[in-house]
ROBA-10382 format. One record per residue: residue in three letters; x, y, z of N, C-alpha, C in turn. Coordinates in steps of 0.05 Angstrom, whole numbers, padded with zeros to 5 digits, always signed. Layout:
<pts>
ALAXYZXYZXYZ;...
</pts>
This chain:
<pts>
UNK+00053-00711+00678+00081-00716+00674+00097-00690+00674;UNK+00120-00692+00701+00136-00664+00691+00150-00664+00664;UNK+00150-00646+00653+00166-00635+00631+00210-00628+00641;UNK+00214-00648+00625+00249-00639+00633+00249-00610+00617;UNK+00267-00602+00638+00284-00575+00632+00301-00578+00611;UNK+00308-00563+00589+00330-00568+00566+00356-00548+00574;UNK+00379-00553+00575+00399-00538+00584+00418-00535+00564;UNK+00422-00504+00557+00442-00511+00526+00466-00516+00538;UNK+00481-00532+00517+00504-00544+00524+00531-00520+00527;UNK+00544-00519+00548+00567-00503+00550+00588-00504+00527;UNK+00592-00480+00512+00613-00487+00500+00646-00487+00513;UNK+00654-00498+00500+00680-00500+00512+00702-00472+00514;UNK+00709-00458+00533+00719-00444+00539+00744-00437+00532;UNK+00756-00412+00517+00780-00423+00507+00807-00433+00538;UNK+00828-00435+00520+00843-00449+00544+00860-00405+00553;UNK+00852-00408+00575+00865-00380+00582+00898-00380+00586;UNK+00903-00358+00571+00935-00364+00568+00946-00343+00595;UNK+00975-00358+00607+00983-00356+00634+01007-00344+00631;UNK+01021-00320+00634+01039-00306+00634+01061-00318+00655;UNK+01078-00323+00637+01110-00331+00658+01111-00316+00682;UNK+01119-00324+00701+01126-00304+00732+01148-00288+00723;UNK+01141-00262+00729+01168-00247+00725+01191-00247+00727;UNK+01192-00257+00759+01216-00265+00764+01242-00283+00759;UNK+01213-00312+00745+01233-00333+00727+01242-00321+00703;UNK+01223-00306+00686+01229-00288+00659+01266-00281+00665;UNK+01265-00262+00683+01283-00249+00689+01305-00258+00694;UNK+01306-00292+00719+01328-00306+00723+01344-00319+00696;UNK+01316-00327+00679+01327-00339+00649+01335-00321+00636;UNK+01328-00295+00635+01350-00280+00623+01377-00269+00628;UNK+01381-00264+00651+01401-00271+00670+01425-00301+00655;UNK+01413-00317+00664+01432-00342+00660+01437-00348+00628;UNK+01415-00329+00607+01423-00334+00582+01452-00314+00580;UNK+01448-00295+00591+01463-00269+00591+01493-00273+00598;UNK+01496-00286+00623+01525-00290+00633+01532-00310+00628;UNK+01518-00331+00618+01532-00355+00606+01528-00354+00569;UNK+01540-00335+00552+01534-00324+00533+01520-00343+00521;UNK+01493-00331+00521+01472-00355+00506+01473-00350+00479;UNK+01479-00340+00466+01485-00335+00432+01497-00359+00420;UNK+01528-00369+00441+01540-00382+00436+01537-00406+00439;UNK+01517-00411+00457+01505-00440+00460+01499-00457+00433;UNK+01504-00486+00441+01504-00508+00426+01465-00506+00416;UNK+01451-00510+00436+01431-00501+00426+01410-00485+00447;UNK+01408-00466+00432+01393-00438+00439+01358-00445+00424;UNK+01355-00465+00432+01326-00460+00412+01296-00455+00426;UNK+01282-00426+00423+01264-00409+00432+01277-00394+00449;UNK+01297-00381+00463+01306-00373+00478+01308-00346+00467;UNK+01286-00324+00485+01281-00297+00455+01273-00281+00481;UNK+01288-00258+00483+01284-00236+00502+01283-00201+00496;UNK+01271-00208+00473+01268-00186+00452+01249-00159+00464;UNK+01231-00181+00487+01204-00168+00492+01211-00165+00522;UNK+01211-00135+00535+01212-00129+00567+01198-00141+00579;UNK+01172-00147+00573+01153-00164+00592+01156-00197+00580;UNK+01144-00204+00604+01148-00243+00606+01123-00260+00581;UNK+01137-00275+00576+01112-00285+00546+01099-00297+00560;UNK+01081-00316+00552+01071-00338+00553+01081-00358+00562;UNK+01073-00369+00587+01085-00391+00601+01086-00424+00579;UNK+01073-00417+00562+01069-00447+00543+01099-00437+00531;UNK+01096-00408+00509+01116-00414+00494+01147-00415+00513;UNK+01149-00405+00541+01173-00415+00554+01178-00451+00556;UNK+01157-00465+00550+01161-00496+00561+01176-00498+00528;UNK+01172-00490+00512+01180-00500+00492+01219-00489+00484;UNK+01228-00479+00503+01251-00473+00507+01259-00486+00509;UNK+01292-00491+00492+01310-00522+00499+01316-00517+00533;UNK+01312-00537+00539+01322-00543+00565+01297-00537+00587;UNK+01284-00522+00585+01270-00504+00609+01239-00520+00607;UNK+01235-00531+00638+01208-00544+00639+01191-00522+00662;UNK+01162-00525+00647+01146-00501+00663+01122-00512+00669;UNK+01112-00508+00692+01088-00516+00707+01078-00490+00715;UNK+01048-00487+00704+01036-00457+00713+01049-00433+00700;UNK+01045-00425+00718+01072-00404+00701+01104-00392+00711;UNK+01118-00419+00731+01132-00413+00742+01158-00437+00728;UNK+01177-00446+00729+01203-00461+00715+01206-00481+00733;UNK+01207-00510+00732+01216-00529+00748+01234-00540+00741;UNK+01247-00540+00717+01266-00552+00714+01287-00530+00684;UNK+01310-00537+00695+01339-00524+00678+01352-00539+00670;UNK+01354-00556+00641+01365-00582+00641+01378-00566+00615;UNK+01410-00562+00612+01435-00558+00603+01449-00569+00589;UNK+01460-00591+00602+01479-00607+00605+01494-00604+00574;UNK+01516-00603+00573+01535-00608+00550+01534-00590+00528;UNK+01527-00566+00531+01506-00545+00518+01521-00518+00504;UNK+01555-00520+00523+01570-00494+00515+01572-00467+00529;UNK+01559-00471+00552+01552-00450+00569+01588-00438+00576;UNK+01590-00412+00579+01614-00409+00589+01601-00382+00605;UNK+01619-00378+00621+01616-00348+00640+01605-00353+00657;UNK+01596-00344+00678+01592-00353+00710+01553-00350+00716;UNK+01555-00369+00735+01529-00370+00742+01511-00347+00755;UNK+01485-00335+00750+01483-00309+00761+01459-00312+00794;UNK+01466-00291+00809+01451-00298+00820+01427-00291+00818;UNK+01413-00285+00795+01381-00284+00800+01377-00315+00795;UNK+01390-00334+00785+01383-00360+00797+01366-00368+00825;UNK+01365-00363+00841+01360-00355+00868+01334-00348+00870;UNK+01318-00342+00852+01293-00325+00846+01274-00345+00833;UNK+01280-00370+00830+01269-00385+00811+01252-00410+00837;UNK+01242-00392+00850+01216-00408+00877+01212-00430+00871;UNK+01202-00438+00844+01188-00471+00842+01212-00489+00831;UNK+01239-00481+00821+01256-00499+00812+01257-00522+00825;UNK+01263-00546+00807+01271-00570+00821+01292-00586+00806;UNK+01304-00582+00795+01324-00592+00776+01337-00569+00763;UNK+01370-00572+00775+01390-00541+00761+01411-00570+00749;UNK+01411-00572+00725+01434-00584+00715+01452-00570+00686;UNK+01466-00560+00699+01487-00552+00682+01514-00564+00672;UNK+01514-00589+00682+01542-00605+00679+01547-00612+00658;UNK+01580-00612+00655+01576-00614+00629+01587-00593+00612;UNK+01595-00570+00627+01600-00546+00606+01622-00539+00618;UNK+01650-00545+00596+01671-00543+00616+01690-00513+00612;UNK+01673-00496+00606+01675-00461+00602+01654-00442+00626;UNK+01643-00464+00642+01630-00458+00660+01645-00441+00684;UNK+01647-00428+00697+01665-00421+00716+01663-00402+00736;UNK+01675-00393+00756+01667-00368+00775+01667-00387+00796;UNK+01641-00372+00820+01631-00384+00843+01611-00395+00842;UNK+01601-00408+00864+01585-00406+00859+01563-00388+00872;UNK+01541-00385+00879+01532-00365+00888+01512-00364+00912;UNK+01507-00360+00929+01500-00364+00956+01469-00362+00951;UNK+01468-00349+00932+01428-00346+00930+01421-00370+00920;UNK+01438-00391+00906+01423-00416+00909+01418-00428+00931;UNK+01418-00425+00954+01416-00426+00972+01380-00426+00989;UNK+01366-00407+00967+01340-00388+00959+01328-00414+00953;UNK+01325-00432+00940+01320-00455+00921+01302-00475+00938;UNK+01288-00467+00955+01271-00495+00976+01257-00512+00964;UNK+01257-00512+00936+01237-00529+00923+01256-00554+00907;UNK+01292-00548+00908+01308-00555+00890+01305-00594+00901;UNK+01310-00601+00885+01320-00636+00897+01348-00641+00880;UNK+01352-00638+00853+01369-00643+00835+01391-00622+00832;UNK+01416-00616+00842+01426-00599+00827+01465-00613+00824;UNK+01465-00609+00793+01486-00625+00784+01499-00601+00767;UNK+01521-00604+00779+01541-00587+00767+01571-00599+00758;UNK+01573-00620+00753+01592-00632+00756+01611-00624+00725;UNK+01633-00633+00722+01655-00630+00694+01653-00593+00683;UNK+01648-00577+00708+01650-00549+00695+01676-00540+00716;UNK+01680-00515+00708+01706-00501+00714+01698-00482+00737;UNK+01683-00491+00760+01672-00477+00777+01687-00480+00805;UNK+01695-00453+00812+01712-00458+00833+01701-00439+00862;UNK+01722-00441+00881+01717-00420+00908+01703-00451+00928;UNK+01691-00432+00951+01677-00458+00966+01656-00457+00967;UNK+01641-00481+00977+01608-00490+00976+01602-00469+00999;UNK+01577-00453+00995+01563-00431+01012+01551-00453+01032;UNK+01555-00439+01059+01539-00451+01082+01508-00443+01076;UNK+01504-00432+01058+01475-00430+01049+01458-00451+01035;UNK+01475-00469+01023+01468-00487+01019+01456-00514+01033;UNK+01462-00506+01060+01449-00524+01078+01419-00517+01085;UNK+01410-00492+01071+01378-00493+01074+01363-00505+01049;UNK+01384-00522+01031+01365-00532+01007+01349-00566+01021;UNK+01323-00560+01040+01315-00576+01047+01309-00603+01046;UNK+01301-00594+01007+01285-00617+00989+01304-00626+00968;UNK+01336-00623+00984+01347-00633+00954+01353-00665+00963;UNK+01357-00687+00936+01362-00705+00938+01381-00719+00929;UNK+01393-00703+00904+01423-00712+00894+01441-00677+00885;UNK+01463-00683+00898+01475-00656+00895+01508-00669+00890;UNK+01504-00660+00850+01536-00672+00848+01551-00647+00836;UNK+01583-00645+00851+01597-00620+00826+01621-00643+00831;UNK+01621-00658+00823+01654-00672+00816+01656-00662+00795;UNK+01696-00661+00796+01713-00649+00774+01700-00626+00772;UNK+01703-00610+00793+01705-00576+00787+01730-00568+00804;UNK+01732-00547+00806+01755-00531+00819+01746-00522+00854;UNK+01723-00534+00867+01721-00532+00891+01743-00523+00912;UNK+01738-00507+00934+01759-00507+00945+01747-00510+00972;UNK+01773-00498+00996+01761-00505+01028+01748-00529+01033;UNK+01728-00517+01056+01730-00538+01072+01689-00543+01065;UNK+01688-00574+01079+01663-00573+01082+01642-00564+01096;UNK+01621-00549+01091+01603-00534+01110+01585-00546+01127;UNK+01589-00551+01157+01570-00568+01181+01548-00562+01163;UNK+01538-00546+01152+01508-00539+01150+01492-00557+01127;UNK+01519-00575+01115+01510-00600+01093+01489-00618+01109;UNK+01498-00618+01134+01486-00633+01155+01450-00637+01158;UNK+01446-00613+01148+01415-00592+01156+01400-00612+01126;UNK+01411-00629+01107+01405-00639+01081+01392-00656+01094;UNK+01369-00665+01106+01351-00687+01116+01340-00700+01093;UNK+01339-00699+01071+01328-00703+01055+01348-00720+01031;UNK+01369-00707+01035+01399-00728+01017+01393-00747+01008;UNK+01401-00751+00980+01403-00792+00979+01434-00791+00962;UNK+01446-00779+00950+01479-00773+00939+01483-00749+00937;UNK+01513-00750+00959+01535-00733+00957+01554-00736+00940;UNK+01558-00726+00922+01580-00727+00907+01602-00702+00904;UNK+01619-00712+00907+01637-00683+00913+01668-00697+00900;UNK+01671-00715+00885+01703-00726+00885+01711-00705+00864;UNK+01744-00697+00869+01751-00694+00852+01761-00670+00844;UNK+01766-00649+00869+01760-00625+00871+01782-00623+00892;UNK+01778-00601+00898+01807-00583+00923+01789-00588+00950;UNK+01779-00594+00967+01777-00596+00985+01789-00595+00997;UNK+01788-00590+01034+01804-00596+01041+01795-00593+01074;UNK+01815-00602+01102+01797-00601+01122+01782-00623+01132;UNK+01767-00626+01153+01762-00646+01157+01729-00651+01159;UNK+01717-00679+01159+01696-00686+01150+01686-00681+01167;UNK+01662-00664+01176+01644-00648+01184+01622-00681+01198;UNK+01624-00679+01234+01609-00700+01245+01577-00702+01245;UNK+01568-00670+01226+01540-00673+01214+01532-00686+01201;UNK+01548-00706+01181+01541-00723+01165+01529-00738+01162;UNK+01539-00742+01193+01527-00768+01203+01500-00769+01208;UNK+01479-00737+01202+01449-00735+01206+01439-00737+01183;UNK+01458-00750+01162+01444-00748+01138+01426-00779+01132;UNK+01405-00782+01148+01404-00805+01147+01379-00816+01130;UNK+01380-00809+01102+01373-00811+01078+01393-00817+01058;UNK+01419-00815+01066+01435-00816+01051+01442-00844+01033;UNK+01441-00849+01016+01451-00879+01001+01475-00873+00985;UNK+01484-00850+00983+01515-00840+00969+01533-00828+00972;UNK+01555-00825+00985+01570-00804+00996+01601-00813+00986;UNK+01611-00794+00965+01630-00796+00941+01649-00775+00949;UNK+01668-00777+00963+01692-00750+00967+01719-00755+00959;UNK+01724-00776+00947+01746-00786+00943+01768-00763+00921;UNK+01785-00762+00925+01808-00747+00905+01802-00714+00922;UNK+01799-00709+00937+01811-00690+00945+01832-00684+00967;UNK+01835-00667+00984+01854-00667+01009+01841-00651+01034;UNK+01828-00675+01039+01810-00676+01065+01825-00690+01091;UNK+01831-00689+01104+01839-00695+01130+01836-00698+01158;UNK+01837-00707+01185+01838-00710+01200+01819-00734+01201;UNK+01800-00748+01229+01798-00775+01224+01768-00783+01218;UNK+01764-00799+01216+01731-00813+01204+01711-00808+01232;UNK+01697-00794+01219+01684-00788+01243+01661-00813+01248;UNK+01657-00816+01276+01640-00837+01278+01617-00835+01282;UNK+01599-00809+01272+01580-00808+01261+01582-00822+01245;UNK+01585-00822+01227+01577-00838+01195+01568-00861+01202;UNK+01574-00875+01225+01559-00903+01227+01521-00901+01234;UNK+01516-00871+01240+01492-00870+01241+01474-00870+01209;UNK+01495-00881+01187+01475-00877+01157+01467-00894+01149;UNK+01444-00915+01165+01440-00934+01162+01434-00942+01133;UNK+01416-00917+01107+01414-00929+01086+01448-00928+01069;UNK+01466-00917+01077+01483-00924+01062+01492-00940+01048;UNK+01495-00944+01009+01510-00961+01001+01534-00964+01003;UNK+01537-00930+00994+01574-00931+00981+01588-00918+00994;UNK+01606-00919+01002+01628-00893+01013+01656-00893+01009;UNK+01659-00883+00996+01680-00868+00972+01697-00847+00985;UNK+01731-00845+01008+01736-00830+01022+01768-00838+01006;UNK+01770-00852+00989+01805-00860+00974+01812-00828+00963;UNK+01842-00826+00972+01861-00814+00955+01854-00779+00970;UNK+01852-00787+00991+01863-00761+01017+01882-00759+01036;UNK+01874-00749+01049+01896-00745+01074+01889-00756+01101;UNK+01872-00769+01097+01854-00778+01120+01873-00800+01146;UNK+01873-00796+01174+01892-00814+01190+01872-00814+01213;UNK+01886-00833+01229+01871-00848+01255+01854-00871+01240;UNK+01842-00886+01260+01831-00909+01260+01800-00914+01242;UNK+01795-00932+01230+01766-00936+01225+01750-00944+01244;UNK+01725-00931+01253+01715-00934+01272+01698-00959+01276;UNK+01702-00972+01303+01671-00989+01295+01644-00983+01284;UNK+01634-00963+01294+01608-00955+01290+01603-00965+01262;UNK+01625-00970+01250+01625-00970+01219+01607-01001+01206;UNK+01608-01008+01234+01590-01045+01226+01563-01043+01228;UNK+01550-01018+01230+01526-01013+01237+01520-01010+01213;UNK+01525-01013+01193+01526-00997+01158+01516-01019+01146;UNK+01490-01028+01159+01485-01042+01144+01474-01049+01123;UNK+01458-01032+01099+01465-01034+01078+01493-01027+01060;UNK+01508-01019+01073+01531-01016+01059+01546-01045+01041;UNK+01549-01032+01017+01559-01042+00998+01590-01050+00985;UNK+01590-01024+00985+01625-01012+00972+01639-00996+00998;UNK+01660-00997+01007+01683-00980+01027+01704-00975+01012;UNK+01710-00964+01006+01732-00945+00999+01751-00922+01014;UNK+01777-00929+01024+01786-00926+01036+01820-00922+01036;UNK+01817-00922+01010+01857-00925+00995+01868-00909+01000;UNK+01891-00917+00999+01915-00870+00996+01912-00861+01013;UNK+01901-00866+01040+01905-00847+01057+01929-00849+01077;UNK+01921-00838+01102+01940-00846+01118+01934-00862+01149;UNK+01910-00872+01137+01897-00898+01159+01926-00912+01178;UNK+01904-00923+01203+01929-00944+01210+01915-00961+01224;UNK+01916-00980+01239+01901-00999+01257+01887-01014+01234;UNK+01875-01035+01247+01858-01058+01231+01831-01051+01220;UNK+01821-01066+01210+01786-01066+01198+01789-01075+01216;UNK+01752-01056+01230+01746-01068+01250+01733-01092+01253;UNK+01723-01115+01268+01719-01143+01254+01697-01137+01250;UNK+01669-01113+01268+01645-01110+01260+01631-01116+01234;UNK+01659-01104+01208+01656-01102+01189+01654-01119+01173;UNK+01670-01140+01182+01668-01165+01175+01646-01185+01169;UNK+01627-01168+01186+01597-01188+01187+01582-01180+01176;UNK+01592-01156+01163+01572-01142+01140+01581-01157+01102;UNK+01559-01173+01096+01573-01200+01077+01573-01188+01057;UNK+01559-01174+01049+01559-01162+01031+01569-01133+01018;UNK+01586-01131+01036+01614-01110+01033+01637-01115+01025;UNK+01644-01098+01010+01673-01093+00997+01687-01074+01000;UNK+01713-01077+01010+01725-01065+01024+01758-01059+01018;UNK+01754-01035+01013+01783-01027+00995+01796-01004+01015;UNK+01823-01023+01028+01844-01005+01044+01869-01008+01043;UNK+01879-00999+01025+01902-00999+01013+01920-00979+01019;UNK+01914-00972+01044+01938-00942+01052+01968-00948+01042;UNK+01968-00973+01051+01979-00986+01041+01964-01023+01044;UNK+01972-01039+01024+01952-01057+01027+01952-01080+01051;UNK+01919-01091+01048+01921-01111+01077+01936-01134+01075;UNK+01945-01144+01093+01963-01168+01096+01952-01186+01090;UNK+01967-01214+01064+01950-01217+01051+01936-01249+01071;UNK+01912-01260+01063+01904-01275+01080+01911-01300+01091;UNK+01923-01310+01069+01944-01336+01080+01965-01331+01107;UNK+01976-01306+01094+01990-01302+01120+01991-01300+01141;UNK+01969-01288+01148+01959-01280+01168+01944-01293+01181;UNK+01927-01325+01163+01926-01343+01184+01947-01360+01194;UNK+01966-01356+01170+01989-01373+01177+02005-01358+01212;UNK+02005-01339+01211+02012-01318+01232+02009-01325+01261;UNK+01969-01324+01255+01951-01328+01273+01963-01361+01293;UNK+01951-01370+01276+01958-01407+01276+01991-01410+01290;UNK+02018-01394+01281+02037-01403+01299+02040-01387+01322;UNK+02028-01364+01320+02025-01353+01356+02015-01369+01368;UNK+01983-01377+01355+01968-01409+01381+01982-01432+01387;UNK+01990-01443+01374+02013-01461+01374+02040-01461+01388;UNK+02048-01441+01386+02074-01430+01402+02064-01412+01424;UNK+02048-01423+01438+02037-01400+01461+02052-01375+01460;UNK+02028-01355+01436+02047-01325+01438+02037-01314+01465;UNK+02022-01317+01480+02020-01302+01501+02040-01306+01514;UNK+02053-01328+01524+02075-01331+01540+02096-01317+01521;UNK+02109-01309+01505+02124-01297+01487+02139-01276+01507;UNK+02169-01269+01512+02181-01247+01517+02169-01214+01507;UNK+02164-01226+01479+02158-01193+01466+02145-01205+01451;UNK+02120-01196+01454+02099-01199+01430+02079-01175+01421;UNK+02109-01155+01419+02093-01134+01416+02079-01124+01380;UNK+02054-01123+01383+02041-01118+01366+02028-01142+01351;UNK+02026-01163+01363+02014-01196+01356+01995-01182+01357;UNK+01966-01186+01345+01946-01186+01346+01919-01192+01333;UNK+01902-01210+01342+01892-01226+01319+01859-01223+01333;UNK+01858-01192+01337+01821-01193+01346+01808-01190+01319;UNK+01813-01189+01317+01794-01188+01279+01799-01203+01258;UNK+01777-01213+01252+01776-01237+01231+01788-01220+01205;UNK+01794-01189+01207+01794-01187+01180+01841-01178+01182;UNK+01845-01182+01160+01876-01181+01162+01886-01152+01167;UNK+01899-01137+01180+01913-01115+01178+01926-01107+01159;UNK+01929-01088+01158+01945-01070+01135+01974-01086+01136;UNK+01985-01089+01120+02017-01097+01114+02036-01077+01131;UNK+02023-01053+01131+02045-01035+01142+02050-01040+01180;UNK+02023-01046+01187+02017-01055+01219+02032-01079+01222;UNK+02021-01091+01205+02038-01126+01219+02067-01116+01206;UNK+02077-01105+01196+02109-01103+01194+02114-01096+01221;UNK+02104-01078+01230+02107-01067+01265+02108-01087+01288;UNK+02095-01105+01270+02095-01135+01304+02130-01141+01307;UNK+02131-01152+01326+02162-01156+01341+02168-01184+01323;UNK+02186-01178+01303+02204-01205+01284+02189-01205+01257;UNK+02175-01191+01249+02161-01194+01227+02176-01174+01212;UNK+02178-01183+01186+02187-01170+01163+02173-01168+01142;UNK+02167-01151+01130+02144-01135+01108+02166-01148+01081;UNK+02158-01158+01063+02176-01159+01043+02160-01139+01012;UNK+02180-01124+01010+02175-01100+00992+02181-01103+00962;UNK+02175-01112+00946+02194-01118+00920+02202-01100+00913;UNK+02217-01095+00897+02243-01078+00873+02221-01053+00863;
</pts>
């Protein structure tokens, strides 16, 4: 009979401790620095006493700051007191995937083009801070982002084609801000998109008909700009679309009827509002009746679309009067 071999048992090894990447060390001290971290709501572990980078464990235990290995994936802020501007060694932080700072309404400056640096980012929310100037066309190399909100900041210009390059998108959020200019026909490659929020700024010129290429689209949120010309058909292709929003501008022509066959859409165009629906079959019904085609002047009759025109259009038909109250 062979004899078994006896094998002493391994002891357990301690756990080897993993030094923060320099570079994150450095961005976090950075962003404690210019957004006066003293003053923060809560500052708790946040200690840069020591020139070299600690211990990647004791950084996870930092309010806010999540760490994998020894590099930072996540910057979670929010409502925290931050004031003074964002720095760019942000930019330096390779594995980030979540920058949320929203929320801090002492927040302010630019923002900064080295976020731009960020290929790992999906999350970045900046929204209710005091952050102004325009979005960097550098931001169109954040490959892997998936929700990118700064509503209610001080945004300005125009939007960057290079939003376009966002293959990966699922919400745009941008209401609420200085914009301005017109909507960039890259958008329309965002076709991951399920959110696209621009409403309350002063954006202008007309709906581009890209956008009908966003097939996951729910919502689209374009009320309370400067926006004119027609809504496009393409726009019936939207078919998950949910919510349209479309008020305050300076639209003209009808919903297209495409849209109509999308049942489960809601549809708000109030440039001024649509004509309401009684009327307009009532309308319909005495043109057929009174053969409007034979009509002297029947200019501006028109009844291709099941859905009603704006009030302001059918005031334009030949004998029709808009009645306006007090």
């Amino acid at each position: 009979m062979k004899r078994r071999s006896w094998t002493e048992p391994r002891k357990n090894s301690p756990t080897k401790k993993m030094t923060l990447n320099p570079d994150d060390y450095q961005a976090l001290k950075a962003l404690y620095t210019s957004t006066s971290g003293r003053r923060w709501k809560n500052k708790t572990g946040w200690d840069f006493t020591s020139e070299t980078p600690p211990d990647a464990n004791v950084v996870s235990r930092w309010h806010g700051v999540t760490v994998v290995g020894d590099r930072v994936t996540k910057i979670q802020l929010s409502q925290n007191d931050l004031s003074g501007t964002l720095p760019s060694e942000l930019g330096d932080l390779g594995n980030l995937q979540v920058l949320d700072l929203s929320s801090n309404n002492s927040l302010s400056g630019t923002l900064p083009s080295a976020l731009g640096n960020l290929g790992n980012l999906r999350e970045l929310q900046l929204y209710w801070t005091d952050l102004w100037g325009t979005l960097p066309s550098a931001f169109g190399s954040l490959g892997n982002l998936r929700v990118f909100q700064l509503s209610w900041t001080d945004l300005s210009g125009t939007l960057p084609p290079e939003l376009g390059d966002l293959s990966n998108l699922q919400e745009l959020r941008l209401p609420n801000n200085d914009l301005s200019g017109t909507l960039p026909s890259s958008l329309g490659d965002l076709s991951n998109l399920q959110v696209l929020r621009l409403q309350s700024n002063d954006l202008s010129g007309s709906l581009p008909s890209s956008l009908g290429k966003l097939g996951n689209l729910r919502q689209l949120f374009l009320d309370n700009n400067s926006l004119s010309g027609t809504i496009p058909s393409s726009y019936g292709k939207l078919s998950n679309l949910h919510a349209l929003d479309l008020r305050f501008n300076s639209l003209s022509g009808t919903v297209p009827s495409e849209l109509g066959e999308l049942g489960d859409l809601t549809i708000a165009y109030e440039n001024n509002p649509l004509l309401d629906a009684n009327d307009y079959a009532a309308l319909k019904a005495f043109y057929s009746s009174t053969s409007g085609d034979n009509w002297s002047n029947q200019t501006g009759w028109n009844f291709s679309s099941e859905i009603p025109p704006s009030a302001n259009v059918a005031s334009g038909w030949h004998g029709v009067v808009r009645f306006v109250p007090a």
